[in-house]
N, C-alpha and C positions, 0 to 999 in steps of 0.2 A: 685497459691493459694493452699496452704494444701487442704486435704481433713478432710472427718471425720471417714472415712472406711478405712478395709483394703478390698482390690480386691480381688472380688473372682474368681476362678478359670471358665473357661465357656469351658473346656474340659467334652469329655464324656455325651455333653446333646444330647443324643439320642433320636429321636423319638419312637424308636422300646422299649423304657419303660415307659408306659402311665402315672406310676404317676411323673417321668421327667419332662413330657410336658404338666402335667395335669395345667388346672387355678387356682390357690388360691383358696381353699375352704376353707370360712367363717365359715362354719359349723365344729366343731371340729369332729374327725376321731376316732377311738380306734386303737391304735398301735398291732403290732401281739402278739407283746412279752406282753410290760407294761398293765398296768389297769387305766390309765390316757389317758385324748382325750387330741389332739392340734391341731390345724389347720395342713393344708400340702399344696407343690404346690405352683407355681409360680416360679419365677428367681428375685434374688438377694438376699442381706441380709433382707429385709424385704419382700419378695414374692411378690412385687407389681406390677412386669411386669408380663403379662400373657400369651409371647413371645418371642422366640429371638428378635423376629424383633421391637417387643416393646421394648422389654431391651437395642437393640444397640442405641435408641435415646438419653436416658441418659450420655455416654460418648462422644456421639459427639458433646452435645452440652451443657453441663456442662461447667462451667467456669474453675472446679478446673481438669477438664479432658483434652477434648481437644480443648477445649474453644471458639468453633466455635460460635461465636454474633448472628447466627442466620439461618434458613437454605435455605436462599439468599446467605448468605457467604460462605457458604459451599459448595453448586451446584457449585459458581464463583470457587475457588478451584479447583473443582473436574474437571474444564471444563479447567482449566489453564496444569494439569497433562499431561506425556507422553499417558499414558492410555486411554484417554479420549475418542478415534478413537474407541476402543473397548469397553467404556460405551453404546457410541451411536449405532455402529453396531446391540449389545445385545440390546437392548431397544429400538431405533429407532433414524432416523438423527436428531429430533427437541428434543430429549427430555430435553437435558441441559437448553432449552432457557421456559421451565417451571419447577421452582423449585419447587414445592409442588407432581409435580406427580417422579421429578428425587430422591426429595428424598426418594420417598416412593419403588425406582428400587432397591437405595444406601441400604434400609434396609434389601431387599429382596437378592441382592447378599451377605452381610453379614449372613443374615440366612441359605443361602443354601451351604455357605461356612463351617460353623461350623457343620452344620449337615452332609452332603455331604464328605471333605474332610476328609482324614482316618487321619490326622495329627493329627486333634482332637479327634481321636478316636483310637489309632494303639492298646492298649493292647498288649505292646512290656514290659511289666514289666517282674523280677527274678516272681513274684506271678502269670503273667498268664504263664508262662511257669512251671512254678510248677504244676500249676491244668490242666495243658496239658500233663503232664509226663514226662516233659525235663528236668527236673533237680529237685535237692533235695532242700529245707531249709537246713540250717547250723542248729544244735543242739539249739543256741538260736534266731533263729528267729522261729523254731517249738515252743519251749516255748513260745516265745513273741503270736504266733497265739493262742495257747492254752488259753492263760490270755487275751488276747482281749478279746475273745468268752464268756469266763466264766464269768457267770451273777454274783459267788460271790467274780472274781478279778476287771480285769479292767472293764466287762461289756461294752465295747466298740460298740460290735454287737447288743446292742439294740437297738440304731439308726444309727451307721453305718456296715450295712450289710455286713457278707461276704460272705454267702450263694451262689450258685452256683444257676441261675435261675433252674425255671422247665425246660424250652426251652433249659438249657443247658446254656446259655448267662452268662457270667461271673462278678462277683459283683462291682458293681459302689460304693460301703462303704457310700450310706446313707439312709436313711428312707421318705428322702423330707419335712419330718415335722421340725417343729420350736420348740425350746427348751430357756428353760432361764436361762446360768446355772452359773449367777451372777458372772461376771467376774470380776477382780478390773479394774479400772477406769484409764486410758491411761494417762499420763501426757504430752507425747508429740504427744496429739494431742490441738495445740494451742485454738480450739474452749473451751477445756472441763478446759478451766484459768480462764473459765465463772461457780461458783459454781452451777447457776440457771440454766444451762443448760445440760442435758441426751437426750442421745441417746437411746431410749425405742423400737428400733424397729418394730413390728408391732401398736405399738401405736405415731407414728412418731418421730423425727420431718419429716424426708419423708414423709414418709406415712401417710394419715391423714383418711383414709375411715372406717379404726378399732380401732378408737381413745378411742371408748364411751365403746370396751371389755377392761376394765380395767385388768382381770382376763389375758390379754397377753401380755401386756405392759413389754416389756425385754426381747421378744422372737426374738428370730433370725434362720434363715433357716441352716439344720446342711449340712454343707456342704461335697463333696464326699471327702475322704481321701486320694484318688489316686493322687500323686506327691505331695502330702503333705511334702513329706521328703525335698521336692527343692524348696520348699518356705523358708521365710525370717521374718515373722509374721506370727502370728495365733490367731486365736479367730477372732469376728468381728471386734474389736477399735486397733487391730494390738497389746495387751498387751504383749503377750507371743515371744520372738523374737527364740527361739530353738524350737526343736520338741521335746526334754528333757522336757523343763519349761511346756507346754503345756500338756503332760502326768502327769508331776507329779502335776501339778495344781489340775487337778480331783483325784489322790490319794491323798490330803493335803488340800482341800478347809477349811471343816469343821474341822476335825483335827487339824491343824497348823493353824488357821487362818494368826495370826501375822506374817505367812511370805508373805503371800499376801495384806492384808489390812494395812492403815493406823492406826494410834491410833486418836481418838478425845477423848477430856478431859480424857484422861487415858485408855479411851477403845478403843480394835479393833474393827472397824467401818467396821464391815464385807460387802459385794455386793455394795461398797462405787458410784456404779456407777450409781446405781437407786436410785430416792427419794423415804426417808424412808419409807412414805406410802405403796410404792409397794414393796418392798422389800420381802415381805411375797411370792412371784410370784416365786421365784428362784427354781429352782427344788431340792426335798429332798425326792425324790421317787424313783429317777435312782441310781443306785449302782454304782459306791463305794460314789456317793453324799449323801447318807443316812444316814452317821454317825457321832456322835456327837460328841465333842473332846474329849471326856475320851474312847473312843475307839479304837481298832489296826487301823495300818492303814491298806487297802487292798491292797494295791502294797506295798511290799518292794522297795527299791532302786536299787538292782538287776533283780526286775520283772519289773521295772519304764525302764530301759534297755533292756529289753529284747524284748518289747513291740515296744519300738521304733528301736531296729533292726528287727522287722517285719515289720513294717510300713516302711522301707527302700525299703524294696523288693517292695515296689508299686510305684516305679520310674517306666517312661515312659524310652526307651532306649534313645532317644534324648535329655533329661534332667540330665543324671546319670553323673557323672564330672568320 
């Protein structure tokens, strides 16, 4: 069964950075930088898990995931495995022959695996070896950092961080918060052949507990940047399939429309992905989203490259081809 996301990444979810791990707060935040509040917090694209261990229940028992009917079926599974000898070691000899408490073991060694194992966390990038002193940036990926950073090119580091912690801890590239930043509308994802149907994010169709904050309907949680480059989609409905298109998206939203929107009755049908109602929710306060089509654009096409050979450098060493 299709889905209606693209997967996000669940590397790098550290305990050791609070607002990681922090729960979903309903309450909007002020960002360091910006002068607009948004929520922050939580796991997934809609922040509705308030754990790992909460978050791993959704793909195991998703249909369009790993489609387990139920988590009777899944225990039986789990007890069928060569492993199995070493569930019950860890957890105890009866635990398989109760499924409700085995699978509450099943979520807890997922959790301690992502937190715990370094695979998910190696910081084996060309970038953290850079901020260690082992090697140089190449002349255009120095540039590409510079135009990330700067608030009046790409503006990238507003909500994803490069900053080096105080602790010293090296930057995870995001803010945790949610943003809306009116993406065009996926065609191949087969639910969205439905006109009457959007995916609004913290306003559902998931999530349904922030339905009635109309004012966040279209936000989505900005997710860390790191292995960004070894991905294959981006944005949350999978639109953008390069790390090229995705950059240059945010330099040409408002500008260019027409290369991203459709046309209806002769007009481009700009954020075609929300109904119209909401459409006003779209960010045009974050830079380079600020400007309006009769103006420059803020990445050239050689700064649109340059940008993403820095975003290169945040390959994990196990993912780099």
């Amino acid at each position: 069964m299709p889905g209606f996301r693209a997967v996000p990444s669940l590397r790098y979810t550290l305990n050791r950075t609070p607002a990681w791990s922090k729960q979903y707060q309903s309450s909007p935040v002020e960002r360091a930088i910006e002068t607009d509040s948004v929520p922050i917090g939580g796991f997934g694209w809609d922040g509705r898990f308030n754990s790992l261990r909460e978050q791993a229940t959704f793909p195991l028992l998703a249909a369009n995931e790993m489609g387990n009917p139920s988590v009777e079926a899944l225990i039986a599974k789990l007890a069928r495995t060569a492993y199995a000898f070493r569930f019950r070691t860890l957890f105890g000899a009866g635990i398989l022959d109760h499924p409700e408490a085995a699978f509450q073991a099943v979520l807890l060694a997922i959790e301690r695996f992502e937190l715990d194992d370094t695979s998910f966390h190696p910081y084996s990038s060309r970038f953290d070896a850079f901020l260690d002193g082992k090697l140089a940036l190449s002349p255009a990926e120095q540039r590409g950092l510079s135009l990330f950073s700067n608030p009046s090119k790409g503006n990238c580091g507003a909500c994803h961080i490069a900053a080096v912690g105080a602790d010293g801890s090296h930057p995870l590239f995001t803010d945790f918060s949610f943003a809306n930043l009116g993406v065009p509308r996926n065609t191949e994802i087969p639910v969205n052949a439905d006109p009457a149907y959007f995916d609004m994010g913290l306003c559902g169709p998931l999530r349904r507990d922030q339905i009635k904050q109309r004012q966040w309907c279209g936000m989505f949680k900005t997710p860390s940047l790191r292995n960004a480059a070894a991905r294959h989609v981006f944005f949350h409905n999978g639109r953008a399939h390069t790390l090229l298109e995705a950059v240059r998206f945010y330099a040409e939203r408002d500008i260019r429309p027409e290369r991203w929107y459709p046309r209806a009755t002769g007009l481009v049908e700009a954020f075609n992905d929300l109904p119209a109602s909401l459409r006003d929710n779209v960010d045009h306060i974050d830079g380079p989203l600020n400007r309006g089509p009769r103006a420059p654009v803020a990445l050239k096409e050689s700064e649109v490259n340059d940008i993403v050979a820095f975003l290169n450098t945040l390959t994990d060493a196990d993912l780099r081809q």
